[in-house]
N, C-alpha and C positions, 0 to 999 in steps of 0.2 A: 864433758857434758854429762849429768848424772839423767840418764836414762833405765828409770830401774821396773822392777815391774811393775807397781802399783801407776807409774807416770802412764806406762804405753797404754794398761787398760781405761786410764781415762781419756787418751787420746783415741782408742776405740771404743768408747763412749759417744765422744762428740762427733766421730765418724759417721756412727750409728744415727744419731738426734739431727746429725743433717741431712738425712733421707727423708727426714718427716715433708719436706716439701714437695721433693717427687710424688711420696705416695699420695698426699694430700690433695695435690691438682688432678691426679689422674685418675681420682676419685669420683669428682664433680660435684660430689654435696656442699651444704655450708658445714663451715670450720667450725660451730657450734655443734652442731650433729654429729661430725664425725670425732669430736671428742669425747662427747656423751658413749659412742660407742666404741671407742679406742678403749678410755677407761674397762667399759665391762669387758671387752675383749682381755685386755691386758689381768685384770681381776679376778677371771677364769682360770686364764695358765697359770698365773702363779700360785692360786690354789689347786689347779691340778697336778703340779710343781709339789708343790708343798702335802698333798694327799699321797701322791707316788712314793717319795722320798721316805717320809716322817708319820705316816695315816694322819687318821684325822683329828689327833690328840696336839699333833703338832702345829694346827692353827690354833688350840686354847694357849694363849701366852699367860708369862704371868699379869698382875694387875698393870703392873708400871712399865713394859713391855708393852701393854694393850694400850696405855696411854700414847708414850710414843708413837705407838703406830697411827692410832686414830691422828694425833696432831701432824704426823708426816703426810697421811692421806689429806688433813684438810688444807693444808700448802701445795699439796701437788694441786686438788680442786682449784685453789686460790688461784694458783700459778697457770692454769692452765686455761680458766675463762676469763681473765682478766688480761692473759695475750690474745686471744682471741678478739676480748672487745677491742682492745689496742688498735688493731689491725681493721674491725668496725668501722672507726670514730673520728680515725686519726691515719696519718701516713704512714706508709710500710716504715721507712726511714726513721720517722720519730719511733716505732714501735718498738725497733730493730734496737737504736741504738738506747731507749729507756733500759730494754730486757739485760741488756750489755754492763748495767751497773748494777749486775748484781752482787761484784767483788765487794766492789765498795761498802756492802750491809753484811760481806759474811764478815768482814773485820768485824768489828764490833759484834757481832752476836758471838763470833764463835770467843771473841773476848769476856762475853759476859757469863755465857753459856759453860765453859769450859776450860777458859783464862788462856786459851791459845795467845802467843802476838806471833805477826807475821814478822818475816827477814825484812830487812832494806832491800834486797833486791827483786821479793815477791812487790814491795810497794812499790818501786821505781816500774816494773813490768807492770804492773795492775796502770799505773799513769798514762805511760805509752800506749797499752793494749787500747784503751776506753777512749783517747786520741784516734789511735788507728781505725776504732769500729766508728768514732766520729764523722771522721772523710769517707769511708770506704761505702758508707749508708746514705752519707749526702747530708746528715741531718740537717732538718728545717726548725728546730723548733725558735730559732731566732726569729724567725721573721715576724715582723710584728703585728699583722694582722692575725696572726695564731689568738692572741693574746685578748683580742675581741669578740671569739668565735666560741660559743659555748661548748662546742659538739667537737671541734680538736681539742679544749683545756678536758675534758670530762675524758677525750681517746688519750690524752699524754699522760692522763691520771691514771689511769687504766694499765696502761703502758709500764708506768712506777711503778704501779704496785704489785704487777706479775714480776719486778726485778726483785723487789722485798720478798715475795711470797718464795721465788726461787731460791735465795739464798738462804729463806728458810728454812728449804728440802735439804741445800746441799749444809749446813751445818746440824740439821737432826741428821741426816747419814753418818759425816762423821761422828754425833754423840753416840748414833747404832752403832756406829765401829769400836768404838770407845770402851761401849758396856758392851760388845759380845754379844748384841743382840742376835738371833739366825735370822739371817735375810731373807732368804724366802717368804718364810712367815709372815714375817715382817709387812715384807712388802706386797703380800696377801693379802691380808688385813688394810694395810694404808689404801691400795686401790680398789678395797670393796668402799670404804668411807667415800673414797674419790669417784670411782663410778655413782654411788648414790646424789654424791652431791652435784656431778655434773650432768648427770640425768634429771635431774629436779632441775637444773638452769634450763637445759636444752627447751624441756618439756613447759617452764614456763615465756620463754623467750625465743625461743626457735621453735624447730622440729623434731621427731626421732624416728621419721619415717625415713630409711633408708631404702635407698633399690639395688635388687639383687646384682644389678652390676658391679654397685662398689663395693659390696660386700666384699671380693678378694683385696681390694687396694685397701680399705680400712682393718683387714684382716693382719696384714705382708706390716700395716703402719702400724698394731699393737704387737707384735712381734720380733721383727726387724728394728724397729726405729722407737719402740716403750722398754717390751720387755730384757731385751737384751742390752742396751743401756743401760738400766736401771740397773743391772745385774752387777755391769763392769763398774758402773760407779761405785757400789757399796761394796765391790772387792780393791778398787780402786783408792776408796779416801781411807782402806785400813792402814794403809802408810804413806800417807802424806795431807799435810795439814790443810785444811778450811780455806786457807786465804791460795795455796798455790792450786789445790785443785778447782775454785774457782777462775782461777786466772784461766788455766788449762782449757777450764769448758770452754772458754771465748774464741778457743779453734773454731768452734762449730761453726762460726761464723765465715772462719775462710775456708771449712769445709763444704760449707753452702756456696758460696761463691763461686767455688771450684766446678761443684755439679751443676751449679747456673748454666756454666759456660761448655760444659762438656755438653750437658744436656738439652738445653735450650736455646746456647749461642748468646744470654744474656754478660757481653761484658760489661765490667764497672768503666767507670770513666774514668780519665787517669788521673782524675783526685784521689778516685776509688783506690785505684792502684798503690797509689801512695800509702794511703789511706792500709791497704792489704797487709805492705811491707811494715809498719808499724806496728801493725797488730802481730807479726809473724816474731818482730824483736820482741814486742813484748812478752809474749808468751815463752819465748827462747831464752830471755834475759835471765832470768832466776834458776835456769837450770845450768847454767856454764858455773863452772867451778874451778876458781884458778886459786894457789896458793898464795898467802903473803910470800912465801921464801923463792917462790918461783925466779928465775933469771928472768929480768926484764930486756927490753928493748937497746940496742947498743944507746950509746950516746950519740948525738945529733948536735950538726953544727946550727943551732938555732937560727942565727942571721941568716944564714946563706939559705939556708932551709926554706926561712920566709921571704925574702928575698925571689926564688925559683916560684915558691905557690904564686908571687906575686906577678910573674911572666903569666904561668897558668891563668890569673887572671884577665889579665890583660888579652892574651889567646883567643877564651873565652869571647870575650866582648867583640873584639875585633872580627871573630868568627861571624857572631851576630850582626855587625854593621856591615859585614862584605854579604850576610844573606839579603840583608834588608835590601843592599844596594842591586840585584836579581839575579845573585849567584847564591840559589839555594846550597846547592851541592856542597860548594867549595865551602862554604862559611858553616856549614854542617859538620863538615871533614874535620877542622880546626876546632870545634865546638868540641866532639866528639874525643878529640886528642887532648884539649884540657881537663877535660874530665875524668880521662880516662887515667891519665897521671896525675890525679890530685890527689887521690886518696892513699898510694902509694909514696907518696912525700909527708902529706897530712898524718899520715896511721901511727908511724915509730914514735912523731912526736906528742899527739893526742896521746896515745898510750902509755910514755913516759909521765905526762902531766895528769893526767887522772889516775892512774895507778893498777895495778892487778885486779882490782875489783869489777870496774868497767872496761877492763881489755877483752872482753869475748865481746860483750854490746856493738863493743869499735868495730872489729872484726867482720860481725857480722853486718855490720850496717855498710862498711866497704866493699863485704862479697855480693850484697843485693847492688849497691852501685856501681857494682865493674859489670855485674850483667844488664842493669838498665844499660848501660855503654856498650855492649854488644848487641843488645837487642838496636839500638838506634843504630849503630855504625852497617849494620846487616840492611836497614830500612832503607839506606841514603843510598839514591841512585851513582851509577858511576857515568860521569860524564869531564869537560873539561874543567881545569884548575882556573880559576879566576888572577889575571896576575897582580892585583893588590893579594889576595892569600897568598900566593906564594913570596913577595918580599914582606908579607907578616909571617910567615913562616919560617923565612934564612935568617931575619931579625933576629926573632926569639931563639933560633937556635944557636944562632952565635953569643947572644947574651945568656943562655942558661948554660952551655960551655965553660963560658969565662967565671961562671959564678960554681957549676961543678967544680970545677979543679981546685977549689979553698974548699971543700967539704973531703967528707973520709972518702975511701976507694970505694966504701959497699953503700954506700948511699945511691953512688952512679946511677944514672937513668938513660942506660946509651940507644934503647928501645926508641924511645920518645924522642931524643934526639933525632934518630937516625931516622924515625918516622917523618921527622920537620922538615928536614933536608930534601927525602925522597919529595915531599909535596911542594920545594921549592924547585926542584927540578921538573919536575911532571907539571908545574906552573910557566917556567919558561919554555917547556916544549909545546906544551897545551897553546901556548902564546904566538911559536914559530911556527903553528899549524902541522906540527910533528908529532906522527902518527904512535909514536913511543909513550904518548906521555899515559896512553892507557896502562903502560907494564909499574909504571914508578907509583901513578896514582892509586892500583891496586895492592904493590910492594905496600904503598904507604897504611892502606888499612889494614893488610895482615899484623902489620909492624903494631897499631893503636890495638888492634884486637889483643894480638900478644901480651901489649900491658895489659888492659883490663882483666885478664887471662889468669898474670900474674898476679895481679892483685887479689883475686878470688881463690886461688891455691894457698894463699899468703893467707885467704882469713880463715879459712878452713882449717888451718892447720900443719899445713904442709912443707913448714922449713923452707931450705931452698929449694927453689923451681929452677926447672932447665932454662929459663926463660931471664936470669938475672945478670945473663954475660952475652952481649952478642958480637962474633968473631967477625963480623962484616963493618970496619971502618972507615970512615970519611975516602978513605983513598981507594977504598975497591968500591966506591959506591959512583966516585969520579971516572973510575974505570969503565965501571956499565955503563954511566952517561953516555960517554966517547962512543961504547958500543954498540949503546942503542938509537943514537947520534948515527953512526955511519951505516947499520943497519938499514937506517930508515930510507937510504935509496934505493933497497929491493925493495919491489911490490909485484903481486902476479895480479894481473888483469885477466879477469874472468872472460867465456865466452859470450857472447852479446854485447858485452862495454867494448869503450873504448876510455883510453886515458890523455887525458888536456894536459903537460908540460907545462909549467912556467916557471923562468928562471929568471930569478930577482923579481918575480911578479908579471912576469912579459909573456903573454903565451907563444908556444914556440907553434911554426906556420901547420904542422903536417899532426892530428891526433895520433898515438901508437895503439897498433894494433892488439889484439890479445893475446896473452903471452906472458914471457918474465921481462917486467922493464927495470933497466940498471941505469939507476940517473945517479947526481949529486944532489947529496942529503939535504934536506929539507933545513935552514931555510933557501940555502941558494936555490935549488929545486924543489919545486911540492906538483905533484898531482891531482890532478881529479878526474878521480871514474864516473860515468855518463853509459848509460846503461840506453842505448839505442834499438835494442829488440824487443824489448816488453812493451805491450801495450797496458797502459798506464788506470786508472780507474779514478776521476774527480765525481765527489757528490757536489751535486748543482743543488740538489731539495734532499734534504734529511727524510725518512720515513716519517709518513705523515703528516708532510709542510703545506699548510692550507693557500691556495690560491685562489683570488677572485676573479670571474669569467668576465666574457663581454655582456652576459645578459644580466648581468649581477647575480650570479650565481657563486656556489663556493665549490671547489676540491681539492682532494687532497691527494696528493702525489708522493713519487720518490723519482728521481732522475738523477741521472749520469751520464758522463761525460769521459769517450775511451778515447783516448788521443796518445801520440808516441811521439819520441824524441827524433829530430831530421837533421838538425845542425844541431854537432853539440857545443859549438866553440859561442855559438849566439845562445843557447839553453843557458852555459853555463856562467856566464860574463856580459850578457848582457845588461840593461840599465836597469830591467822588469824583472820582477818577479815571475816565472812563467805560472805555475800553477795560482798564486793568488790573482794574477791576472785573465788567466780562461776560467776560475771560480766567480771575479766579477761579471766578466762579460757574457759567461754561460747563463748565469743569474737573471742577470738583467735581459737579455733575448728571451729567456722563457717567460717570464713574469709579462713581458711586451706580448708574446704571442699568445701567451692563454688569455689575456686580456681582450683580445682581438675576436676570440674563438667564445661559440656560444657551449655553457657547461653541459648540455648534452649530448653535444657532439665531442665533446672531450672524452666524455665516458664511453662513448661508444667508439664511431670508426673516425674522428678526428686526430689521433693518437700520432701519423708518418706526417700528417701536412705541419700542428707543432715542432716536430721532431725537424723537418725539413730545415721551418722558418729558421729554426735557433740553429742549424747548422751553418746557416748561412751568414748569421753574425758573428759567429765563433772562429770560422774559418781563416777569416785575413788576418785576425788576431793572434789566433793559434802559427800562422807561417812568420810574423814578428817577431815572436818570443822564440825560433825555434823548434816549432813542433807542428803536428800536424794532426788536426780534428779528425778520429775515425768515424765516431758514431755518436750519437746522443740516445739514451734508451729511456722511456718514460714506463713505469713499474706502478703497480699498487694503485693504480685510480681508481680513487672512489668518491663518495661525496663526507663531507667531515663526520665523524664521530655524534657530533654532536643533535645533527639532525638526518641520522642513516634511516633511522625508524620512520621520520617521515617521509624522506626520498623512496622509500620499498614503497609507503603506503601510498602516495603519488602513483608510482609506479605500476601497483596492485589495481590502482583505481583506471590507469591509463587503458592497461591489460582487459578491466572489464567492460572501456566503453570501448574499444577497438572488438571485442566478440560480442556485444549485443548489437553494434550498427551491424555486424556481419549475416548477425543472426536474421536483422529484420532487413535486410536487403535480401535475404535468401529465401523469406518467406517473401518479401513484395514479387519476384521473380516467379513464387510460384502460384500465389494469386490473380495477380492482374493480369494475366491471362485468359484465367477460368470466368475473371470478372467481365473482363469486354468481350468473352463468349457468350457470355449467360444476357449481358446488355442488349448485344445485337439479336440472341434469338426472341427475350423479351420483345425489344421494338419489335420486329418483323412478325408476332404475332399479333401485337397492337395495330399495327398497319393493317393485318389481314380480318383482324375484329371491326377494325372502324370499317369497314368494305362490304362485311354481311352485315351488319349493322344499319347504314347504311342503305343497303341495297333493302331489307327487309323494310326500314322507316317508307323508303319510296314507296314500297307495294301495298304497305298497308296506307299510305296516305292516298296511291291512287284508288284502292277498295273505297275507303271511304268516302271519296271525292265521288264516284259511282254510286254507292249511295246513299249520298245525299240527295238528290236527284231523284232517287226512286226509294220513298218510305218503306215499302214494303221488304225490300232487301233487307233494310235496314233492322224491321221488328225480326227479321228471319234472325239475323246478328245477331240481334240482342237475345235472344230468345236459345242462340247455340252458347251462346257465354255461357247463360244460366244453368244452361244442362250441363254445359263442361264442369263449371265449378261446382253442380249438388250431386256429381256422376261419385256414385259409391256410399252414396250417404243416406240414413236413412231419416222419411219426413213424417210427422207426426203432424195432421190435419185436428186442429182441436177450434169450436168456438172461447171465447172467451173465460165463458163462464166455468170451464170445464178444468183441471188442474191434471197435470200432469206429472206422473214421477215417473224419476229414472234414477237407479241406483242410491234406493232410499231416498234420494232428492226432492223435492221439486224443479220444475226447470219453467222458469221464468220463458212467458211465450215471445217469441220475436213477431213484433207488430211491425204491421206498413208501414214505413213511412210517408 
C-alpha cells in the first residue's frame, strides 16, 4: 500500500474539512454568514502567515502569480456559496453527493490544464468512490417529482456547480505546486478575493451580523477546518496527481460520517453502510500496489471450488427459509456461516481470474465482509437450534466433505465444516430438550467467527493464520457429544426450586429437592426447575393503560398481579398456560370492576374495595393453574394525560365552591343571630310605641271631646297652639300699606286668611 507523505497530508486534510460541520452547527448562524466570515477570518491568518514569515513584500507576487491567486480565490468563492445554496434549495443528500463529483471535472481540467491522465486504478476508484458516496447520502435526485419543482432543479444546480468550482481549486493547487508558487501568499491573496466575494453574497443575500457567541465556533471553523486544510492540501498535491488527490478528498465524506456518529449518534442506514464500504475501496483502490511478477494465488480446483460456493449457497437460502419459518436464530447461524466461508473459497479464485492488479481491491473487499459476518454473528441472539437447521447443516457438511477431498490439502475449510457439525449436534440436543446444546451452539459461533477471522488476516496481508488447521476432528467432536450427552444428567437445583423428573416424558410421583440431582441423560430423563419461593410479578395494566369508569369517566392506571407457585407438578404440565391465564383473567376482573366503580372514587379511597373485587376472580383461577394469588397492587392512578389539565381545573373549581359555601355558612351563623336580636328588640319597641301612642290619641281625643262641649276651653286651645308655635319668634305688626325690609329684602306680609 503506497502510503507516502504527500497521501497522509491529504488525508489530514479531509480530516480537518470534516470538522467544518461540527463547528458550523455549534455556531447557530446561517451557513451564508458564517462563510462570509470564515473567509475573512481565514484571509487574515494567512496574511498574518505571510507578514510574519516573508514581510509585507511577500504578499506583492508576481503578475501571473497574482493571476493564479485571484482565479483560485474566485473558485474557492464559487465553491463555497454555491454549496451553501445547495444545501438552501435542495436536499442535504442531493448536495452531498453533486459536491462528491468533483473527481469527475478534475480529470479533464487537470487534462487540459496540464496534460495530467489519470492511472486505471485512480479511474476504477473514482467509479466506486462516487457509487459509494451515492448510497451512503441516500441520493434523491431520481425521484421524479424533483424534475417538476423549480427550487430543487435550481438547488441540484447549485449543488453541480460547487463540484466544478471545487475541482477548480483542487487542479489550480496542483498548477501552484507545479510552478513553485509560495503558498502562503498564495493563499493570502486567493482568500482576500474570496472573502470579498463572499462578503458581497452574504451582504446581498443574507446577513453579516454575527453574535458574539459564535464568534469562537466561526473562529476554531477558519482555522481548524480552512486554514489548516488548505495548508496540507497545497503541501499535499506537490506529489501526487489531480485526479488521486481528488479521489483522496472524498474521505472527507466518511470522515464526516464518522463524526456524525461519534458526535451526534447520527448513523447512516445500512444502505449507507454499504454505501461507506464502497467509498472506503474506492479511495483504497489506487493506492495498493502489487507487482506483475508478484507470486500469485496457488491453483485451485475450479469445479469442485464452485461446486462448495454452490452448498454455500444453498446454506445461505435455507438459512433464510428456516428464519422465515420462526427460527430467527437458527436460520441466522446458517446465514452467517455461508457467508462467512464464501469469500475464503471465492478470493484465491477471483484473484487468480482478475489478475495482480485487482488483487488488493479483492482483498480488501473480503476483509470488510468477514467483519460485516462478525459484526452479524455477535448480534444473533443465542438460543435453541431449529431441527430443520440442523439436518441442513449435517447435509451440507457431509456434501462439502465429499467434494473437499477431490480438491488440494490447503484449499481445506475444516473450520466451517466443523462449525456445521457442531450445529448439527447442538440441533439434535436442542431437539432432545438437552441442556448441552448451549456449549456446541456457542462452539459453533466461535468456529464461523474464526473463519471470518481468517479471512480478514488473509486480506490484510498476513500469509498463514493460526487459524488454517484445526486439530479438533470429526471424532473428538463425537467424543464431546457423548460427554456432553452424559453430562447432561448432573444438574444442581438451586435453593427455593424444586425439580419435576420425567422419564421418557412421564413425570416421576415425588419433585427432588434442592441439591445435586443425578438422573439419566436427557432424553431418557429431562428436568424442570420450578422455582416455588419467589413471589412472582404479572403486569394486569402497563403504565398508563386507560380505563373506563362506571360514571363514564376515564383513568389511567398500572396494576399488578404478585402471586407464587404452590403445586409445581400442575404449574408445570398442566393443560394452561399459568401466567397467560391469571394475565387473562386478572385483565378481565379489573376492567369488570373499575367499570362498576364511580372514577372518583377510584382516585381517591376506592383503590382496596377494586383491588379486593379482582382478587376474588383471580383466586380459583390462580389455585387451577397451580399457584396462588398474593395481592393485586393498583399504582399511578390518575386521570388520562389527555384531559389532566381539565380534571385539576375541575378539581380547583370543586375546592373553591366547597370554601365559599363554608365561607357563607360561617357568616350565616354569625348573623342570624345578631339579626333575630336586632328583630325582636325592634318589634318590642314597636309594641311599646303603639301603647304611648295610643294611650296619648285617647287623651287627646277625650280633651277634645271636653271640649267640644265647652267653646271656651276650646278658644283657650287654640289660642296656646298659637303661642306655642310663634314662642321665640319675632312679629312685625305693620298695616298694609307700609313695606317692610329685613335683610335687604322686602318680606312679603302674611295676610289672614
Amino acid at each position: 500500500m503506497r502510503l507516502s507523505r504527500e497521501v497522509l497530508l491529504l488525508f489530514g486534510a479531509a480530516l480537518s474539512f470534516a470538522l467544518m460541520a461540527p463547528f458550523t452547527r455549534a455556531s447557530g448562524e446561517p451557513a451564508l454568514t458564517v462563510s462570509a466570515w470564515r473567509a475573512v477570518f481565514v484571509a487574515f491568518s494567512f496574511g498574518i502567515w505571510a507578514v510574519s514569515t516573508g514581510g509585507v513584500q511577500s504578499l506583492l507576487l508576481p503578475r501571473a502569480e497574482l493571476l493564479r491567486a485571484a482565479v483560485y480565490g474566485g473558485a474557492v468563492a464559487l465553491a463555497s456559496s454555491t454549496y451553501v445554496g445547495g444545501f438552501t434549495f435542495t436536499t442535504v443528500a442531493n448536495t452531498v453527493f453533486f459536491h462528491a463529483l468533483a473527481p469527475l471535472f478534475v480529470i479533464p481540467l487537470a487534462r487540459w490544464r496540464f496534460g495530467e491522465r489519470p492511472t486505471d486504478a485512480a479511474l476504477v476508484g473514482i467509479g466506486i468512490a462516487v457509487a459509494g458516496v451515492g448510497l451512503l447520502s441516500g441520493v434523491s435526485i431520481f425521484h421524479l417529482f424533483r424534475f417538476t419543482d423549480t427550487r430543487f432543479l435550481l438547488g441540484d444546480f447549485l449543488a453541480f456547480l460547487s463540484a466544478v468550482a471545487y475541482a477548480a481549486v483542487l487542479v489550480a493547487t496542483r498548477e501552484a505546486r507545479n510552478n513553485q508558487v509560495p503558498i502562503v501568499p498564495m493563499l493570502a491573496v486567493a482568500w482576500g478575493v474570496a472573502a470579498l466575494v463572499l462578503v458581497g453574497v452574504a451582504g446581498v443575500g443574507g446577513s453579516l451580523s454575527l453574535s458574539l457567541p459564535a464568534v469562537p465556533w466561526v473562529l476554531a471553523l477558519a482555522l481548524v477546518s480552512t486554514t489548516l486544510p488548505f495548508y496540507l492540501l497545497n503541501l499535499g498535491m506537490a506529489g501526487v496527481s489531480a485526479g488521486l488527490g481528488s479521489l483522496i478528498g472524498m474521505s472527507e465524506v466518511v470522515f464526516a460520517t464518522v463524526i456524525g456518529v461519534v458526535l451526534y449518534g447520527e448513523w447512516p442506514a445500512p444502505i449507507g453502510l454499504l454505501g461507506g464500504a464502497l467509498l472506503v475501496i474506492g479511495i483504497v483502490h489506487p493506492l495498493l500496489e502489487r507487482t506483475e511478477d508478484s507470486e500469485g494465488p496457488p491453483p485451485v480446483s475450479d469445479t469442485f471450488r464452485l461446486l462448495r460456493l454452490g452448498l454455500r449457497l444453498v446454506l445461505l437460502n435455507g438459512g433464510a427459509v428456516i428464519g422465515l419459518l420462526g427460527s430467527s436464530a437458527s436460520g441466522q447461524v446458517l446465514a452467517w456461516a455461508a457467508l462467512a466461508s464464501t469469500p475464503g473459497l471465492g478470493l484465491g479464485a477471483a484473484q487468480a481470474a482478475a489478475g495482480p492488479r485487482y488483487a488488493g481491491i479483492l482483498s480488501i473487499t473480503s476483509g470488510l465482509f468477514a467483519i460485516g459476518c462478525l459484526a452479524g454473528l455477535l448480534s444473533t441472539p443465542l438460543e435453541g437450534i431449529h431441527p430443520g437447521a440442523a439436518l441442513l447443516a449435517g447435509a451440507v457438511y457431509i456434501a462439502d466433505r465429499w467434494l473437499g477431498r477431490r480438491e488440494q490439502a490447503e484449499d481445506a475449510d475444516t473450520w466451517t465444516r466443523t462449525a456445521l457439525l457442531a450445529l448439527a449436534a447442538a440441533g439434535l440436543l436442542s431437539y432432545a430438550d438437552h441442556p448441552g446444546f448451549v456449549v456446541f451452539d456457542a462452539a459453533a459461533r466461535v468456529l464461523i467467527g474464526g473463519v471470518a477471522l481468517r479471512t480478514l488476516l488473509r486480506a490484510i496481508g498476513t500469509g498463514s493464520t493460526p487459524f488454517d488447521r484445526l486439530p479438533i476432528g470429526p471424532r473428538v467432536l463425537v467424543a464431546l457429544v457423548l460427554t456432553v450427552v452424559l453430562g447432561g444428567g448432573l444438574r444442581t437445583i438451586p435453593a427455593g426450586h424444586v425439580a419435576l423428573v420425567q422419564r421418557f416424558g412421564e413425570p416421576l410421583a415425588e419433585p427432588a429437592a434442592p441439591g445435586l440431582l443425578i438422573r439419566l441423560p436427557p432424553p431418557i430423563e429431562a428436568s424442570t426447575l420450578v422455582n416455588v419461593a419467589a413471589v412472582r410479578t404479572l403486569q394486569l395494566a402497563a403504565p398508563d393503560t386507560a380505563f373506563l369508569c362506571g360514571d363514564q369517566t376515564m383513568v389511567t392506571l398500572t396494576a399488578q398481579l404478585l402471586w407464587r407457585v404452590t403445586d409445581p407438578e400442575k404449574y408445570a404440565f398442566g393443560q394452561m398456560d399459568p401466567e397467560a391465564t391469571l394475565a387473562a383473567v386478572g385483565r378481565s376482573a379489573l376492567a369488570e370492576a373499575l367499570a362498576r366503580a364511580p372514577g372518583e372514587r377510584v382516585l381517591t379511597d376506592g383503590r382496596a374495595e377494586i383491588e379486593g373485587a379482582v382478587m376474588l376472580r383471580v383466586g380459583p383461577q390462580a389455585a387451577a393453574v397451580g399457584a396462588e394469588a398474593v395481592a393485586v397492587a393498583l399504582t399511578q392512578v390518575a386521570p388520562p394525560t389527555q384531559v389532566l389539565a381539565s380534571y385539576l381545573e375541575v378539581v380547583s373549581a370543586e375546592e373553591h365552591k366547597r370554601r365559599r359555601v363554608n365561607e357563607a355558612e360561617a357568616y350565616a351563623a354569625q348573623v342570624l343571630p345578631r339579626a333575630r336580636g336586632d328583630a325582636a328588640a325592634i318589634r318590642e319597641a314597636a309594641y311599646g310605641r303603639t301603647s304611648t301612642v295610643k294611650a296619648e290619641a285617647e287623651a287627646d281625643q277625650a280633651w277634645l271631646s271636653a271640649a267640644a262641649r265647652n267653646p271656651a276651653v276650646l278658644d283657650v286651645y287654640w289660642r296656646e297652639t298659637i303661642a306655642g308655635a310663634l314662642a321665640g319668634r319675632r312679629l312685625v305688626l305693620a298695616p298694609d300699606e307700609v313695606t317692610v325690609w329685613s335683610g335687604g329684602s322686602p318680606v312679603v306680609p302674611a295676610k289672614e286668611k
